[in-house]
C-alpha positions in Angstrom: -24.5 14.2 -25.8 -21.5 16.5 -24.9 -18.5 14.7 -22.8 -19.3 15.4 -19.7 -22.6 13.4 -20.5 -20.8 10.1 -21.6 -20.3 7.4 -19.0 -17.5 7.2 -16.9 -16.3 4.0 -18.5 -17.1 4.2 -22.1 -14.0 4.0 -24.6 -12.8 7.1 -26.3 -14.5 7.1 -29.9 -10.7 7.0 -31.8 -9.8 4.1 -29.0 -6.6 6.0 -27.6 -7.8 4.3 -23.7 -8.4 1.3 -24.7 -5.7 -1.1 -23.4 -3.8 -3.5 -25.6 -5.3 -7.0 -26.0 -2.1 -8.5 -25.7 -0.4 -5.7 -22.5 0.2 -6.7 -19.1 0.6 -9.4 -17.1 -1.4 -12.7 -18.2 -4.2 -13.5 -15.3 -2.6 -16.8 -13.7 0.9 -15.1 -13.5 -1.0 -11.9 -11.7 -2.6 -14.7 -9.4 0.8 -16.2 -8.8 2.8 -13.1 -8.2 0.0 -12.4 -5.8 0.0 -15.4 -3.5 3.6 -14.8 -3.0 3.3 -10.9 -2.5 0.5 -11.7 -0.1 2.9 -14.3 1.9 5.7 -11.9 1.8 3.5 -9.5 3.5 3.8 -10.4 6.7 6.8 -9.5 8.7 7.4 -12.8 10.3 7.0 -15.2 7.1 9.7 -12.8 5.8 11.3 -13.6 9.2 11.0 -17.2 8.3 12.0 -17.3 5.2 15.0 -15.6 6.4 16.0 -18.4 9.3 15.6 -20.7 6.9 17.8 -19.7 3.9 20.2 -18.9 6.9 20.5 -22.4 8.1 22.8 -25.1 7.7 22.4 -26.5 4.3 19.9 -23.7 3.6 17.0 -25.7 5.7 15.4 -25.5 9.1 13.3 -28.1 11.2 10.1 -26.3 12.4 11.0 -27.6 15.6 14.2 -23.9 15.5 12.1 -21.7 13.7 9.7 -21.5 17.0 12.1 -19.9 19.6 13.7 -17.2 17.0 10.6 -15.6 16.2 8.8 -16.4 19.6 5.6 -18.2 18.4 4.3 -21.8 19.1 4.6 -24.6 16.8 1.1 -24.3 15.5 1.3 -20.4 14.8 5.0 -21.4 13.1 3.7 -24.2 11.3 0.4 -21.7 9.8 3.2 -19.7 8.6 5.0 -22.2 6.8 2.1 -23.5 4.9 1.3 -20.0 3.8 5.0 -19.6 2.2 4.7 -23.6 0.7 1.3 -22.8 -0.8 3.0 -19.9 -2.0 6.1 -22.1 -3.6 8.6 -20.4 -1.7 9.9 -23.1 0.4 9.6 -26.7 0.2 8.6 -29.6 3.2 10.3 -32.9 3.6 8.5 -34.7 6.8 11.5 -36.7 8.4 10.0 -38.4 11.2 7.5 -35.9 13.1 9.4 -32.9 12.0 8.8 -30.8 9.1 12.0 -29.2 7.6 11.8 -26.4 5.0 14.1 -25.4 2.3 14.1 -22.5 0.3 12.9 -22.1 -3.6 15.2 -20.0 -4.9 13.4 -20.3 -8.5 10.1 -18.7 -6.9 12.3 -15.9 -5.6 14.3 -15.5 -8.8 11.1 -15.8 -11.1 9.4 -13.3 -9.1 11.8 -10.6 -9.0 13.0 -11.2 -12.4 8.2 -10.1 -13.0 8.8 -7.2 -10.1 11.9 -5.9 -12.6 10.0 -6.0 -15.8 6.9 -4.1 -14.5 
């Protein structure tokens, strides 16, 4: 069998592309760093987010976040649960209003990952 015969995905004999056991990121952090990178990928979650860490005491009621980025409660509310599932803000229920705080340890965390790729 010459080279060009091998399969495309058969190791080199001497091993030379053959990844580490131990390189890269472990499988639940990739996951992680995902779910945020997937929330953050939409313009007005990063809009969100953004209102919020702005706010008085680095919060916002669900009830402002509607008008500044010109959606309806339900659409704003989607959002939100997006970026909690995501661990990047946090939702105290005070009566029949959600208000949302920022993690800053998700957003710390994950650029402290982004620098060290």
């Amino acid at each position: 069998m010459t080279i060009t015969d091998a399969p495309i995905d058969a190791p080199a004999a001497d091993g030379c592309c053959a990844p580490e056991a131990d390189a890269g990121m472990p499988r639940d952090e990739a996951e992680r760093l995902a779910k945020v990178g997937k929330a953050l990928g939409d313009p007005t979650r990063v809009r969100l987010l953004s209102l919020i860490a702005a706010g008085a005491r680095g919060e916002a009621c669900v009830c402002d976040l509607t008008a500044p980025v010109g959606l309806s409660q339900g659409t704003v509310s989607h959002h939100m649960r997006v970026l909690a599932e995501a661990g990047l803000v946090e939702r105290e229920q005070r009566g029949k209003w959600a208000y949302y705080s920022v993690v800053r340890g998700t957003l710390e965390q994950t650029a402290a990952v982004l620098r060290g790729l």
